[in-house]
C-alpha positions as CSV (number, residue, x, y, z in Angstrom):
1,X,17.6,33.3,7.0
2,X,16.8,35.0,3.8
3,X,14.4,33.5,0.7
4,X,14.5,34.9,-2.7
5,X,10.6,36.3,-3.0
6,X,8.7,34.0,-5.1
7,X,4.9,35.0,-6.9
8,X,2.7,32.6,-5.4
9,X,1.0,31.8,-8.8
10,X,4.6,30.2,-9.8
11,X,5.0,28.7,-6.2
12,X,1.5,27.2,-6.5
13,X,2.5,25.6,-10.3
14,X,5.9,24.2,-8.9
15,X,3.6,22.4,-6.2
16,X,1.7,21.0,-8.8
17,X,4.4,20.1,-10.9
18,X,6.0,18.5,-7.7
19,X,2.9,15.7,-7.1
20,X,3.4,14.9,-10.7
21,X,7.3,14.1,-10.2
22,X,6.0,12.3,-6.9
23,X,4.0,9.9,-8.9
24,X,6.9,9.4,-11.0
25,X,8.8,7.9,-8.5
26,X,6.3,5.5,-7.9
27,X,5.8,2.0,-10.2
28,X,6.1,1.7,-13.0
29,X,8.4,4.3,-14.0
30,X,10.4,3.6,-10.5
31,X,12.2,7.6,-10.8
32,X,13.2,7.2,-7.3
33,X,15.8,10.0,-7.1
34,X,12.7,12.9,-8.3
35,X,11.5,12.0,-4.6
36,X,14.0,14.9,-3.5
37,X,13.5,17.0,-6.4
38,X,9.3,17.0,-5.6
39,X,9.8,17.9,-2.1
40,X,12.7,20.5,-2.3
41,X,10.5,22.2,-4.8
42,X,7.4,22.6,-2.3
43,X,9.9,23.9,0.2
44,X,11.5,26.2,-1.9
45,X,7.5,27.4,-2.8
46,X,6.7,27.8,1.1
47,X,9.1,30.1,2.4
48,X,7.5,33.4,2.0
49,X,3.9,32.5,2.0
50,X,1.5,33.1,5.0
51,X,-0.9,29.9,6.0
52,X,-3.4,30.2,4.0
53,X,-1.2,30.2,0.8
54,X,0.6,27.4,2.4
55,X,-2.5,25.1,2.3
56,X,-3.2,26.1,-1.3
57,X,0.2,25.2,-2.0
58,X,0.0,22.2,-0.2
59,X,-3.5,21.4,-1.9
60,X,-2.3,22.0,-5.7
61,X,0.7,19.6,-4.4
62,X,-2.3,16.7,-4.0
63,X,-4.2,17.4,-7.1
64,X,-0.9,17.0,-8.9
65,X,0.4,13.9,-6.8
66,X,-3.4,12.0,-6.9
67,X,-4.6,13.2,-10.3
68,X,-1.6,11.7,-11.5
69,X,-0.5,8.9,-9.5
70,X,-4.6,7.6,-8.4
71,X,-5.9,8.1,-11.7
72,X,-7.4,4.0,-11.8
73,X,-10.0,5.6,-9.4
74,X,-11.5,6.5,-12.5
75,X,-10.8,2.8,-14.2
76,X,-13.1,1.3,-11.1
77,X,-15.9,3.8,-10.7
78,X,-16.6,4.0,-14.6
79,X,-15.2,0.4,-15.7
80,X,-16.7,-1.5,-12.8
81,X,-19.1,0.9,-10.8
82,X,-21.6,1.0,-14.4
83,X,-20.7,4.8,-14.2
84,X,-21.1,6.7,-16.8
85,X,-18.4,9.2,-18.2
86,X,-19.9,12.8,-16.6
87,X,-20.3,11.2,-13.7
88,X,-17.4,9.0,-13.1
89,X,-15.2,12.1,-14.0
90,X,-17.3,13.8,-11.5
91,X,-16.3,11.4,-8.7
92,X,-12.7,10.7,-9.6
93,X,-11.8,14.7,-9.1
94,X,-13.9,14.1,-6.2
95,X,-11.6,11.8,-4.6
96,X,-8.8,14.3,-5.9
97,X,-9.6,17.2,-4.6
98,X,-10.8,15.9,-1.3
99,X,-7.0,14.1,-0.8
100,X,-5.4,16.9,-1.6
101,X,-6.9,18.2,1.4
102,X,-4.1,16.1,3.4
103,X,-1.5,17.8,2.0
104,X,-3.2,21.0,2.1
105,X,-4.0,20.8,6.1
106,X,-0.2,19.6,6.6
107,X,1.4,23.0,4.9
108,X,-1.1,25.0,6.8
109,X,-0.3,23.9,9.9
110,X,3.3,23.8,9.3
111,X,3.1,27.6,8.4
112,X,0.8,28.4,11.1
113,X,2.5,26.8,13.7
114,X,6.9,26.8,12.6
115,X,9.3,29.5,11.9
116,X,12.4,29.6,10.4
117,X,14.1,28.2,12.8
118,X,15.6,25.3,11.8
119,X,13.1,25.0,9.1
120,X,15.1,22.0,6.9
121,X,14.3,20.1,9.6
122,X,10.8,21.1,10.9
123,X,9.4,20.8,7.2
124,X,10.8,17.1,6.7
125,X,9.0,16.2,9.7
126,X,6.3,18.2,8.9
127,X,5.6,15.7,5.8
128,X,6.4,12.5,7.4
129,X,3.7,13.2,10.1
130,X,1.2,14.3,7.4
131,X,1.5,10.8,5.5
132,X,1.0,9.4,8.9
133,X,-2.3,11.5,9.1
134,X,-3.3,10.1,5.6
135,X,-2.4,6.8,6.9
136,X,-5.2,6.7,9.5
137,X,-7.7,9.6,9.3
138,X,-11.1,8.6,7.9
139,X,-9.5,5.0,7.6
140,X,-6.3,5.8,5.7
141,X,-5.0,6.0,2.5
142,X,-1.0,5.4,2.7
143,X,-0.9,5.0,-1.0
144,X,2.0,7.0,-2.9
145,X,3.8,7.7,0.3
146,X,7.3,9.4,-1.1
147,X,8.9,6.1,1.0
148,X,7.2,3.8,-1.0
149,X,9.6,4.3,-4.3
150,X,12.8,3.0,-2.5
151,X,12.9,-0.7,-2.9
152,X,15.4,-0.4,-5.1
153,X,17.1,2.6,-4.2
154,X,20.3,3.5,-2.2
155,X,18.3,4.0,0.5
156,X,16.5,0.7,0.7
157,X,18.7,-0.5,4.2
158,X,16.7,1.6,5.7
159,X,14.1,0.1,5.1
160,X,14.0,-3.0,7.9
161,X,15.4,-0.3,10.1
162,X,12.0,2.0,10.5
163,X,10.1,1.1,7.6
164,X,8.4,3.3,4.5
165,X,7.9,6.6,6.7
166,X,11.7,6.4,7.8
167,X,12.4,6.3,3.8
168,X,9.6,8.8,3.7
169,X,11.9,11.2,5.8
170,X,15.4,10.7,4.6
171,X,13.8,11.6,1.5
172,X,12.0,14.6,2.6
173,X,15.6,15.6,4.8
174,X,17.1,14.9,1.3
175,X,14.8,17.5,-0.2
176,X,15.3,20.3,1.9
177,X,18.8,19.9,2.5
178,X,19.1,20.1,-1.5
179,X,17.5,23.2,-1.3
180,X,19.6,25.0,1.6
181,X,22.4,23.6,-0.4
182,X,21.3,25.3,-3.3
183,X,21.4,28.9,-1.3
184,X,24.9,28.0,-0.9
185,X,24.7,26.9,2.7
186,X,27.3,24.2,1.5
187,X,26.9,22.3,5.0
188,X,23.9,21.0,3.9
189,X,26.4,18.4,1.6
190,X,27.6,16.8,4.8
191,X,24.1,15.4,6.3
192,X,22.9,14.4,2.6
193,X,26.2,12.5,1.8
194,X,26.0,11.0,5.7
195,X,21.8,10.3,5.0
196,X,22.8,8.3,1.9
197,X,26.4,6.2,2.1
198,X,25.0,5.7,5.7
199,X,23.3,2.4,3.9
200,X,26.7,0.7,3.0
201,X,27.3,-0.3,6.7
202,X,23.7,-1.8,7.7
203,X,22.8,-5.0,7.7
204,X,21.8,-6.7,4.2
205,X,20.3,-9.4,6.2
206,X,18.3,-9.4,9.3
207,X,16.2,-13.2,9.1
208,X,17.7,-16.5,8.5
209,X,16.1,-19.8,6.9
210,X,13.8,-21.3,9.0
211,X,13.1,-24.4,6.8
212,X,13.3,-26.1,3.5
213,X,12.0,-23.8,0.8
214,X,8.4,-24.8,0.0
215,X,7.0,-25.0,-3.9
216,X,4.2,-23.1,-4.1
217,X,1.6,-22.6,-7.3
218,X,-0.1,-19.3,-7.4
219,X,-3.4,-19.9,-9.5
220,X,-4.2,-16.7,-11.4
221,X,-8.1,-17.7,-13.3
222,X,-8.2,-14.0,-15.2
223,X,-11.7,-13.9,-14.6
224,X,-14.3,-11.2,-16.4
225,X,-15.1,-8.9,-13.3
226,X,-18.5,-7.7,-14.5
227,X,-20.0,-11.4,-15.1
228,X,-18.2,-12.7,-12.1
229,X,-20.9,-12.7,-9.8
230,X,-23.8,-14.0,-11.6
231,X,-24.4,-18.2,-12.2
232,X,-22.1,-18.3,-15.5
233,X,-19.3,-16.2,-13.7
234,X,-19.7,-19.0,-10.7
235,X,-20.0,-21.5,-12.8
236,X,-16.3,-20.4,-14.8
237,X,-14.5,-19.8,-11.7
238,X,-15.5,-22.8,-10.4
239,X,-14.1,-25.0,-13.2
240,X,-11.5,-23.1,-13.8
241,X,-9.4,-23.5,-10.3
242,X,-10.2,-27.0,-10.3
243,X,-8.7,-27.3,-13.4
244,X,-5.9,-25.9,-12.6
245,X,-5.5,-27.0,-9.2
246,X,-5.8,-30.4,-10.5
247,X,-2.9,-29.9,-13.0
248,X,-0.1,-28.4,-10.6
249,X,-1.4,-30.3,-7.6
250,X,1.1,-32.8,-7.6
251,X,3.7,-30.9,-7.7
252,X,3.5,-28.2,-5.2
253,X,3.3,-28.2,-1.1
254,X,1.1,-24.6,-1.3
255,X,-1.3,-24.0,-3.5
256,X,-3.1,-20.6,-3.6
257,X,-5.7,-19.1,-5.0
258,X,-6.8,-14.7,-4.9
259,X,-8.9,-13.2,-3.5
260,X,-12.6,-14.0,-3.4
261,X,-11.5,-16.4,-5.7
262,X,-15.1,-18.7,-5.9
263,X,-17.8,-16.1,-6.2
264,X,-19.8,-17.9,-3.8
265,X,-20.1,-18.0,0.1
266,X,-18.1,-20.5,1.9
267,X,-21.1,-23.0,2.9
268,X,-21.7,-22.8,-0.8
269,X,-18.3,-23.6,-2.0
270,X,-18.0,-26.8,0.2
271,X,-18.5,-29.2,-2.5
272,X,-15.9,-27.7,-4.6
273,X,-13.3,-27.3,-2.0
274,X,-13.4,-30.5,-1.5
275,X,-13.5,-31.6,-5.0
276,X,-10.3,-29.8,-5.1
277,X,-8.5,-31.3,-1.8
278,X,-8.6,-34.6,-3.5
279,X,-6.2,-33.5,-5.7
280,X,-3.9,-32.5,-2.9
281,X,-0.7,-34.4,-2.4
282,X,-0.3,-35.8,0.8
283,X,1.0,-32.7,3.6
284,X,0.2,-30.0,0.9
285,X,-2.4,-27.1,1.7
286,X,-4.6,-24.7,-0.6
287,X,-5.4,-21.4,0.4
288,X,-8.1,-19.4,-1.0
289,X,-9.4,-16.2,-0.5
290,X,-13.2,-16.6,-0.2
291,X,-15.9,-14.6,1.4
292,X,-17.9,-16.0,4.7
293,X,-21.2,-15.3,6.4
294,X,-22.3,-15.7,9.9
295,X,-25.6,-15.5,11.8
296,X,-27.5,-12.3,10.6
297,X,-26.0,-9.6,8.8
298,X,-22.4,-10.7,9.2
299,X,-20.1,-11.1,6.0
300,X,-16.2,-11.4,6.0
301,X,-13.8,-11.1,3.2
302,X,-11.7,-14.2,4.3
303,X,-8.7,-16.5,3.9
304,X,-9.3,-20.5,4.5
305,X,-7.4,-23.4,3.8
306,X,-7.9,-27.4,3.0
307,X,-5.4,-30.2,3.4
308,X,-2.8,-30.0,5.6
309,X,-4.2,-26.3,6.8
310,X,-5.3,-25.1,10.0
311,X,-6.7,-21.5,11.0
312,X,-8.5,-18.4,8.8
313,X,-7.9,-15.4,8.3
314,X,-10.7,-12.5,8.1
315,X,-10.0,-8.9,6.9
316,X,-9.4,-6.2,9.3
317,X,-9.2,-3.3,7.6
318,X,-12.0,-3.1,4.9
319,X,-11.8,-0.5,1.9
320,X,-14.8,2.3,2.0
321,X,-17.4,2.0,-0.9
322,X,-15.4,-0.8,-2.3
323,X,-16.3,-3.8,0.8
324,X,-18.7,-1.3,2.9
325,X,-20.7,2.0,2.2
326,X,-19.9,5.2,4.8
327,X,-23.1,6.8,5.3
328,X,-25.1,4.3,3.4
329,X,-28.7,5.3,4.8
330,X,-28.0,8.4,2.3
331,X,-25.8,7.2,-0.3
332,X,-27.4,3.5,-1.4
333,X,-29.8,3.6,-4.2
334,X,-28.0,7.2,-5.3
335,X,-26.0,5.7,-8.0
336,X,-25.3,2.5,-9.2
337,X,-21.7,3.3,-7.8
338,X,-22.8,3.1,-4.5
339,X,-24.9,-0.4,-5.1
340,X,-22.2,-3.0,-4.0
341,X,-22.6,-5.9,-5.8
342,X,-22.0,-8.0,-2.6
343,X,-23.2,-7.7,1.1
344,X,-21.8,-5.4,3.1
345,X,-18.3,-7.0,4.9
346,X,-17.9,-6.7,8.3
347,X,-14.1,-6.1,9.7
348,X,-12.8,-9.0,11.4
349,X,-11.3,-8.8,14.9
350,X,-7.8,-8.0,15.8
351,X,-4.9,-9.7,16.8
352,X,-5.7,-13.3,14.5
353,X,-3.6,-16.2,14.7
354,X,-1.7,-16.9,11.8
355,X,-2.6,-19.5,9.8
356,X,-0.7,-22.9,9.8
357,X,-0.1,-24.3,5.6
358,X,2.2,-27.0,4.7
359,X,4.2,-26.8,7.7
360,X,4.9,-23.2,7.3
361,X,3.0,-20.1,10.0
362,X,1.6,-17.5,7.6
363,X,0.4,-14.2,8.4
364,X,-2.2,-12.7,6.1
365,X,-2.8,-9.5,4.8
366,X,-5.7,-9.5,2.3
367,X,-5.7,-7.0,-1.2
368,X,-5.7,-3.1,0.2
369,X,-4.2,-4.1,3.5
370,X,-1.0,-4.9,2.4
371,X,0.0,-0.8,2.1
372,X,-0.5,-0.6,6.0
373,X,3.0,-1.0,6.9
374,X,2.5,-1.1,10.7
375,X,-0.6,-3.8,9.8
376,X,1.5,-6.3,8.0
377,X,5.0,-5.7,10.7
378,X,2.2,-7.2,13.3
379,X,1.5,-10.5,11.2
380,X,5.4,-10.6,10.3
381,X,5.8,-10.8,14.1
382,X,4.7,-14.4,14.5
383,X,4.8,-15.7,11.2
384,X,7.3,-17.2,8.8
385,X,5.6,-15.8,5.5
386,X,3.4,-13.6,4.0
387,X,0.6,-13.9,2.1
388,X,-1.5,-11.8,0.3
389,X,-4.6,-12.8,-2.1
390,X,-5.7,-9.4,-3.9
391,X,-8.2,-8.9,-6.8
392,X,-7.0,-6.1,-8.9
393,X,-9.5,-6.7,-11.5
394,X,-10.6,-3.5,-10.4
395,X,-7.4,-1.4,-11.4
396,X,-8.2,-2.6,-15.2
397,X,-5.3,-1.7,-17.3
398,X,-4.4,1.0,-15.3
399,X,-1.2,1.6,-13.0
400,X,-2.7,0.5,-9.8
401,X,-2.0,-3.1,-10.0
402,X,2.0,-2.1,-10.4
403,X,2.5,0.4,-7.5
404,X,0.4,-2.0,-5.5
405,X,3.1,-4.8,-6.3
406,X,6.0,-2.3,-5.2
407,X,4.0,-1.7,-2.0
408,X,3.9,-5.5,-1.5
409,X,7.8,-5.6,-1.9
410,X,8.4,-3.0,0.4
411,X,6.6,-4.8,3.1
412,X,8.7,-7.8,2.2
413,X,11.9,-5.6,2.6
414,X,10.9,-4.4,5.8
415,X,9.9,-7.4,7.7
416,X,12.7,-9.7,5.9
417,X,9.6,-12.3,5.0
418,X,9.2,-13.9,1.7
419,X,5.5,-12.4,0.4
420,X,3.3,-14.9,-2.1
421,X,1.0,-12.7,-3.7
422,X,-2.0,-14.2,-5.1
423,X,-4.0,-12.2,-7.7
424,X,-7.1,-12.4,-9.8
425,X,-5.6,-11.0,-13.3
426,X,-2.3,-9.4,-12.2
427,X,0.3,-9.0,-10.5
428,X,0.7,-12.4,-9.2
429,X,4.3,-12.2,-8.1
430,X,6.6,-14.1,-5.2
431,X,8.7,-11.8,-3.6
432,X,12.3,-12.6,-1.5
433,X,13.0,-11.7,1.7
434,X,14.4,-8.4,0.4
435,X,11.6,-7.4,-1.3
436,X,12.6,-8.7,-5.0
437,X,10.9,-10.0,-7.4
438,X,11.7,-13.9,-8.1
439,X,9.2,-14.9,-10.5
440,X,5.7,-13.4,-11.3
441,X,3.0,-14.0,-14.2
442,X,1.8,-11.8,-16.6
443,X,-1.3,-9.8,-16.5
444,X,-4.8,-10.4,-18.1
445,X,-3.9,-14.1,-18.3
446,X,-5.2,-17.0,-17.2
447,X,-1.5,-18.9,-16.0
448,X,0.0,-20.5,-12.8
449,X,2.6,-19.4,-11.4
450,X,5.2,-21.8,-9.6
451,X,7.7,-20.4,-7.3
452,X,9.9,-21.5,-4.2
453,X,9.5,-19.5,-1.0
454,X,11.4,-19.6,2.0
455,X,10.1,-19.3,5.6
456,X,11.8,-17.1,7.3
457,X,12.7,-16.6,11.1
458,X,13.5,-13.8,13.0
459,X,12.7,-10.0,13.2
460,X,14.0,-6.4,11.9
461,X,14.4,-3.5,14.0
462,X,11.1,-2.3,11.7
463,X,9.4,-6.0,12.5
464,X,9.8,-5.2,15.8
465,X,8.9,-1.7,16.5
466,X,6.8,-0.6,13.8
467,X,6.6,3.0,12.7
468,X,6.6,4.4,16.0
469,X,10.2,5.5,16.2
470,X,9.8,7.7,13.3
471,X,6.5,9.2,13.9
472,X,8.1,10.3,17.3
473,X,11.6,11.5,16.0
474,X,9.3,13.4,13.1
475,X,7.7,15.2,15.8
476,X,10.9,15.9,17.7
477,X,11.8,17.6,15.0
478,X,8.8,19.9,14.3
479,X,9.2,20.8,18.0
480,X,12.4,22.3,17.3
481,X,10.9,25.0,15.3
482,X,7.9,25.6,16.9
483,X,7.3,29.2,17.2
484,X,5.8,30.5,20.5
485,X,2.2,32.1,20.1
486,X,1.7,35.7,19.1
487,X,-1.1,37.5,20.4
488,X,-1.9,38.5,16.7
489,X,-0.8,36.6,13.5
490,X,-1.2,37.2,10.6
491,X,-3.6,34.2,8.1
């Protein structure tokens, strides 16, 4: 197998070039068919560098995929973390440059450890198993996955049949097909054709009804982030979902408010809870994101209800320096960044019942959790909806608050389940069983949103599995061009 000799300095630029198009396949500008283009380009790059180019390559990849795609991160540290410029700029290529290491450690290994045998397939499984890495590692960060742009492409079947990494590697496959196709090894057409018409014959529908639609009001309050916490910010969000709790109450069976919604404790929002479950028709619910404390030194970020409610919800997985500081003995007191303007949360436990709302099972996935796709497949499992309560205040006017909506849909996709997404200035959205868009509100207001949702009963192949089968068959396929060890090699 021969490669046309590249200069690595060009190699290194088409990586970079690559994470660029990655982002762009991403919300809001949804250019789902670059996914191939980005990854046939780092392949093409690869071939005739040793490892330690590799993970350069695979690093300048990041840099251009996070610098573009994660640039909020600078939005919440200087916006909302009282950061100033030098040093929120500082801390934003920071977070870049130390992502990019993901990318960089997967190309390294891949060229340390595969020849090129079969190497259109050992690459695209190669890249699945390093977004799996990035899922988990150091608490994960599955965000700009190259699955994640194909809600509403071609290839969204596949998506309740193995979920955003099986995406993630048809699209990678895609990509390095192109590019053996492009040497003129014109079999390559055949799997790619195969990979994308295979859609046409699956399923469009794998959950039925389970009951009557319910009318739900998604209360969006638009409140200013940086006075929320102090006794005018309490005092605003308090009056303000009364308000408008008591002017849709009537006519809805689920009310919801986002995350954290009362900037208050839950012993210390009793009064106005149940202020507001007098306005409650007669077998509706409200659900409200809200945080909790119990005995000494424990806080949870939490979902509870009122009414016709039974059951809470605390959240699992918790975001570093956002809801807990790593390594706080050293970093607290640093910066203000590092000063959380709350306690410290503490991750509730695992396998939680779903909550009980209106008649309806819902399984919860609060803000950052709902990019874990394996995370939300386990509350689709014994639920008839989904709910998430978010608080993208933080994003600003950024792009994070739109590829965190598309993640949401994609979940929805998977797991066939209707998802009511609850925010505190944006995206508040209801999503269909097959991850579209019905209705949502607009940003940076303060509105409610009034949607139908449908619970829904039983369970994808995706539901039911998870991500397993593809992590497996991913490294299957890097297996098949393992190359056996050499007494010396060169780095």
């Amino acid at each position: 197998m021969t490669h046309s000799r590249l200069p690595p300095a060009l190699g290194y630029l088409a990586a970079l070039v690559a994470g660029v198009l990655t982002t762009l396949t991403a919300s809001p500008y949804e250019l789902w068919w670059l996914g191939p283009l980005a990854v046939g380009l780092v392949y093409w790059a690869i071939q005739p560098l040793r490892a330690r180019q590799a993970a350069l390559l695979g690093w300048c990849y990041g840099i251009g995929l996070f610098g573009s795609g994660a640039s909020w991160v600078y939005v919440s540290i200087h916006d909302y973390g009282y950061t100033g410029v030098p040093l929120a700029l500082f801390l934003t290529t920071l977070f870049v440059c130390t992502m990019a290491l993901f990318s960089a450690a997967t190309l390294w290994l891949y060229r340390l450890l595969c020849g090129p045998r079969l190497a259109f397939l050992t690459f695209a499984g190669a890249w699945v198993l390093g977004e799996w890495l990035r899922t988990w590692l150091f608490t994960g960060f599955p965000w700009l996955l190259l699955g994640n742009a194909h809600v509403d492409s071609p290839l969204a079947p596949w998506a309740p049949i193995g979920g955003v990494y099986l995406l993630s590697l048809i699209t990678a496959l895609s990509g390095t097909l192109g590019a053996e196709f492009l040497r003129r090894r014109w079999w390559a057409a055949v799997p790619i054709v195969a990979l994308w018409l295979a859609p046409l014959a699956l399923p469009v529908q794998w959950t039925v009804p389970a009951g009557e639609p319910l009318r739900v009001a998604l209360l969006q309050g638009n409140l200013d982030q940086l006075i929320k916490w102090t006794p005018e910010g309490q005092r605003t969000a308090a009056n303000t979902y009364l308000e408008m709790t008591r002017e849709h109450a009537d006519g809805a069976d689920l009310i919801v408010w986002p995350e954290a919604a009362l900037p208050m404790f839950e012993d210390e929002a009793e009064p106005l809870l149940a202020r507001a479950q007098v306005h409650l028709a007669p077998g509706s619910a409200l659900l409200t994101g809200i945080l909790q404390r119990e005995g000494r030194g424990l806080y949870y970020n939490s979902v509870i209800g009122v009414g016709n409610a039974e059951g809470e919800y605390r959240k699992e997985h918790l975001v570093p320096f956002g809801e807990y500081l790593p390594l706080e003995r050293w970093l607290r007191g640093t910066i203000a960044f590092f000063d959380l303007p709350m306690p410290a949360m503490t991750p509730g436990p695992s396998g939680q019942p779903p909550i009980r709302a209106a008649g309806t099972v819902i399984g919860n996935a609060i803000c950052y959790e709902i990019i874990y796709a394996d995370l939300v497949a386990e509350r689709a499992r014994n639920s008839e909806l989904l709910l998430t309560v978010s608080n993208d205040t933080w994003f600003g006017e950024s792009i994070g608050p739109l590829q965190h909506l598309q993640m949401a849909r994609l979940r929805a996709l998977e797991n066939g389940r209707y998802v009511v997404r609850a925010t505190s200035n944006g995206v508040t959205a209801m999503i269909d069983h097959q991850g579209r868009t019905v209705a949502s509100a607009p940003q940076f207001e303060t509105v409610t949103l009034l949607a139908e949702a449908v619970p829904m009963e039983g369970q994808t192949p995706f539901t039911r599995t998870g991500s397993w089968p593809t992590w497996l068959f991913s490294v299957l396929l890097v297996l098949l061009g393992l190359r056996l060890p050499r007494r010396q090699r060169r780095f």
